[in-house]
N, C-alpha and C positions, 0 to 999 in steps of 0.2 A: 594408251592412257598417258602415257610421258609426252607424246608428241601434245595430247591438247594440253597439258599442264601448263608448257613451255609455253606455247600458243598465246595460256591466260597470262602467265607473266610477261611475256613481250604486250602484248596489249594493254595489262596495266603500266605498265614503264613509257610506252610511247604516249597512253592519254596523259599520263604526268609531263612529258617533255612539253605536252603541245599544251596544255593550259598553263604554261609561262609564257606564252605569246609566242613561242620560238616557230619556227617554221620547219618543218624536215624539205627539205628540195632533194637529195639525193640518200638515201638509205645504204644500198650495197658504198658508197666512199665516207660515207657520214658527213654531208653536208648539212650546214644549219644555219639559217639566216635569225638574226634577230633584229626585227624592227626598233631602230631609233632616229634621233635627231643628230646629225652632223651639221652643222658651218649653217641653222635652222633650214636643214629639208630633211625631210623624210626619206629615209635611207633605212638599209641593211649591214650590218654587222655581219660578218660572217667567217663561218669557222669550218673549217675541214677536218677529220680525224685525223691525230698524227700532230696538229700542230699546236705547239704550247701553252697558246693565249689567240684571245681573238686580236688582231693585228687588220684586219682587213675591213671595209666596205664597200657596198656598191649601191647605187641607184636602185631604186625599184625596177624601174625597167633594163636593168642594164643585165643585170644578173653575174652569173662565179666570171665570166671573162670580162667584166669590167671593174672586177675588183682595185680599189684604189687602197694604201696603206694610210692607217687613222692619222700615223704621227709622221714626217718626216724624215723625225731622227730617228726612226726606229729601224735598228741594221738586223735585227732578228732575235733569235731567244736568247743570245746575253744580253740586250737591250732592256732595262726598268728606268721605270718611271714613277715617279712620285704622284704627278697629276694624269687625272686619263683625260682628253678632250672631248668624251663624250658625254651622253648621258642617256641610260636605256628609260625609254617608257612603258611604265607597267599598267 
């Protein structure tokens, strides 16, 4: 009885993630792409478990190993920023 309870509440948790648009690519590391617009193309945002803030995109086709960083200057989680360069479409 515990195991389906768990069961409904993971299943309600994951339809919430994915009607944000967000993508799950990998569950057991907790990958998550979100579709946006970078430099105007159509890209992914992406975020791994473990890491602070989304910092990363990639191509559609390119996927987690063509991960490129949003900003430049951005040397890791001491790094803020006032402006983000991007912008998510919902």
């Amino acid at each position: 009885m515990e195991h389906q309870s768990l069961a409904e509440v993971m299943k309600t948790n994951l339809e919430k993630i994915l009607s944000t648009g967000c993508l799950i690519k990998d569950l057991d590391t907790g990958l998550l792409d979100f579709p946006t617009i970078v430099n105007n193309e159509e890209v992914y945002l992406c975020w791994k478990l473990g890491e602070d803030c989304i910092r990363y995109y990639h191509r559609q086709e390119e996927g987690y190993s063509g991960r490129k960083v949003l900003d430049p200057r951005d040397l890791g989680p001491a790094t803020k920023f006032n402006n983000t360069p991007f912008r998510v479409r919902r």
